[in-house]
N, C-alpha and C positions, 0 to 999 in steps of 0.2 A: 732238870739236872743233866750234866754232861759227867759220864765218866771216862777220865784219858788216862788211857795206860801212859806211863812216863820212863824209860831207863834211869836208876839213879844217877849217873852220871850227865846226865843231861836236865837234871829237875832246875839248879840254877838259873842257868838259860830260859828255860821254858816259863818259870816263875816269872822273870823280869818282862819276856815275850806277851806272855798272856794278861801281866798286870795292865803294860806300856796300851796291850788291845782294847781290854777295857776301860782307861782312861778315854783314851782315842775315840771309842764306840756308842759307849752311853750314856754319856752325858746327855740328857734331852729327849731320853726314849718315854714316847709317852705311855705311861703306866706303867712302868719302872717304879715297883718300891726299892729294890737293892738287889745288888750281886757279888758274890761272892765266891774266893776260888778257897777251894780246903786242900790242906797236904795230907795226904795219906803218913800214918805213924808209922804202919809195917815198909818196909822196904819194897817189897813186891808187889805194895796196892796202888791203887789209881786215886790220881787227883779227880776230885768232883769241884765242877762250877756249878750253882746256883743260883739261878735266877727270881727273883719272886716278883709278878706282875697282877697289878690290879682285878685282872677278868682274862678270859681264855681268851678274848675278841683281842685285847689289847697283848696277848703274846702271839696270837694270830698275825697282827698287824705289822711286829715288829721283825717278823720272819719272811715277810714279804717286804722291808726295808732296806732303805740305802745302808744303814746302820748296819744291817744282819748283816749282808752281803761283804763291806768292807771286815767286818767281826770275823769272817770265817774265808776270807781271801787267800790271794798264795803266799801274803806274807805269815800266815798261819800254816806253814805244816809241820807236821810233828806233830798238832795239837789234834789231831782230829779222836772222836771219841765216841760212847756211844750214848744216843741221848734217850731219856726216861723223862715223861709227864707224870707229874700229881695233881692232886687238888688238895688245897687245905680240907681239912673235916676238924681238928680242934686248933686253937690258939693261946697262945699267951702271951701279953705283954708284959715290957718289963716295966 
């Protein structure tokens, strides 16, 4: 998880910015099950991206990628954030 603080006045922007990055970026990342960017309800909260990868080796891998690197380039500022790992412990499918 990434959380980016965002001005409201700038969430448009950064919306279309971040979606345009992950088009760009992910497509092809190996162990990439999906990612996802969420809008904060409150005004004052931060948007969180989420990431969900197969195994820690395979988020490992993608962070030392051509992928990550372009993902998080100079055409990215503004976005920067702060980032949080988890591990699943329960699931559900739907």
């Amino acid at each position: 998880m990434n959380r980016i603080p965002v001005p409201a006045a700038g969430a448009a922007a950064f919306e279309e910015r971040f979606a345009a990055s992950m088009r760009e970026t992910l497509p092809g990342v190996v162990g990439l099950v999906g990612a996802r960017l969420l809008r904060p309800e409150r005004e004052d909260g931060a948007y969180v991206a989420v990431m969900d990868f197969t195994s820690r080796d395979a988020f490992e891998a993608w962070t030392r990628s051509p992928a990550f690197r372009a993902a998080h380039g100079p055409s990215t500022r503004g976005m920067a954030g702060r980032t949080e790992t988890y591990r699943t412990v329960a699931a559900v499918g739907a």
